[in-house]
Steps between C-alpha positions, in 0.01 A plus 500: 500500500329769651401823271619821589176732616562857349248790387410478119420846399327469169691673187206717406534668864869539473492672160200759653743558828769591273319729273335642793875551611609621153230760455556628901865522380406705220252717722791598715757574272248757371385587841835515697591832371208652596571377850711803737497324782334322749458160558420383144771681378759317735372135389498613159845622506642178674244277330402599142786680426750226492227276300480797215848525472570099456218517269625749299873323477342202364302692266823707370697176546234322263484758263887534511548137406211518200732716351811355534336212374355714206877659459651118466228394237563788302824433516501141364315614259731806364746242566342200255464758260822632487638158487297497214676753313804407578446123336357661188786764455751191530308324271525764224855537605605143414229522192744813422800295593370176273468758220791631482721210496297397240583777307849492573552146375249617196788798443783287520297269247465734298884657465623099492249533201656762344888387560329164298303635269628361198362190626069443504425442893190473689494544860319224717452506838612191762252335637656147676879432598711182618476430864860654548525892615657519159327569214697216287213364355114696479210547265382791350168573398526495138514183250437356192193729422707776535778405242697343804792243358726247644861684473362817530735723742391692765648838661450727782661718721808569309570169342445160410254287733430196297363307248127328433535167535137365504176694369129434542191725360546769721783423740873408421755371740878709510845354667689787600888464452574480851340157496731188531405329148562838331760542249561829308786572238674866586723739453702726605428875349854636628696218296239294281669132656165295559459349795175251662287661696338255806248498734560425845190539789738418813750764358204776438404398858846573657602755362248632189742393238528219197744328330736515157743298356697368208599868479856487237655815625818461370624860482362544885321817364162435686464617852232583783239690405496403137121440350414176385221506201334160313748398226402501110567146494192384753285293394216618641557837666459845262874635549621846675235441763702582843523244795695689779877576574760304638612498805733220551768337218748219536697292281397149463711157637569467115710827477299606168127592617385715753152516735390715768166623586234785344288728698175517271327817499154346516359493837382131529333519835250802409399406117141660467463568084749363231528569098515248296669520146308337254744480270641145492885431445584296180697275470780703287353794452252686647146615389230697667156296491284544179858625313551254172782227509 
């Protein structure tokens, strides 16, 4: 295959041609105004001219897109930096947020407290729950260290959550009375007729409500609406401790109980702190802790 012939102009010649033409370029656009007329003046006008002037829209063009470019940088940068900001105020806001739902619960603690306070409490705060969205069983962060008993109940909210039913050094496990196994003894405040309070997760699920029965209603005086309380006859649970309302009654297949169902007034789905009462229930009597026999 035959080369191609062709002139090879070394580069060291081409770069002196150019700056020769770069510095002639220069010369004229200095020079050409000078020029009135004349031959010079006519090549210069149709030659040198039109060179200065593309020159000088690349140059503006160039300098036009340095700062544009400049503009966008700044740009991104008073843009990272107001992002910034803006993370860091919603950060304080939900800091702010955290805070005071804290001290909400902390406030309603505290009044529960005070509607209970003939009874010794301490509050605790949750720290582990069953795998259910319900809090029917969960763990609190206080135990045996802390004076934390088997039996002992526990409150929140405006009522009755639970009782201990398992305590280590410095943890204790709670089942909530909306949990299947649990079993509470109540009454009714409106007509003093005792009733069994039961816990029932695919009822709190459907509709946010539990279950009573065995209710001997005889002279049909209790009703919708009427507040249900733990009996003086539990076993375990301190009495006058409110569990919710009701909101459904029927009579029984057997014509002399009635059931229905009880809308408690503890939220079970957004338990943060409880109380517990650290006064155990005795069996026929009861005794606050340290009191003598």
């Amino acid at each position: 295959m035959k080369k191609r012939n062709g002139i090879h102009i070394p580069s060291h010649i081409v770069l002196l041609i150019l700056s020769i033409i770069c510095v002639s370029i220069l010369f004229f656009g200095y020079a050409v105004p000078s020029f009135s007329g004349g031959p010079l003046g006519t090549v210069a006008s149709y030659v040198f001219l039109p060179m200065q002037k593309g020159i000088g829209a690349v140059g503006e063009r160039l300098y036009d897109t340095a700062q544009e470019g400049k503009s966008k940088n700044e740009l991104i940068t008073e843009n990272n930096a107001l992002r910034a900001q803006i993370e860091e105020l919603e950060s304080r806001l939900t800091n702010i947020q955290l805070q005071e739902n804290e001290l909400e619960s902390l406030r309603e603690l505290y009044e529960l407290d005070q509607s209970y306070s003939q009874y010794n409490t301490t509050g605790a705060y949750i720290i582990g729950r069953s795998s259910t969205n319900w809090f029917s069983t969960f763990t609190i962060d206080k135990g045996s260290a802390d004076g934390i008993k088997v039996d002992m109940n526990v409150i929140a909210g405006s009522g009755l959550v639970g009782i201990v039913t398992d305590v280590g050094s410095h943890y204790a496990i709670v089942r909530s009375i909306i949990d299947d196994t649990s079993s509470v003894s109540g009454m009714v405040v409106s007509s003093g007729d005792n009733c069994i309070v039961s816990g029932d997760l695919e009822k709190m699920t459907e509709s946010n409500l539990i279950r009573f029965e065995g209710l001997e209603d005889t002279k049909d005086k209790v009703k919708e609406g009427d507040a249900i309380v733990t009996s003086n006859i539990s076993d375990k649970y301190r009495k006058d401790i409110l569990v919710g309302y009701i909101s459904g009654i029927q009579k029984d297949a057997n014509d002399l109980t009635k059931s229905g169902t009880i809308a408690p007034v503890v939220d079970f789905k957004h338990l943060t702190e409880v109380l517990v009462i650290k006064d155990l229930k005795a069996t026929g009597a009861e005794t606050s802790e340290g009191d003598s026999e």
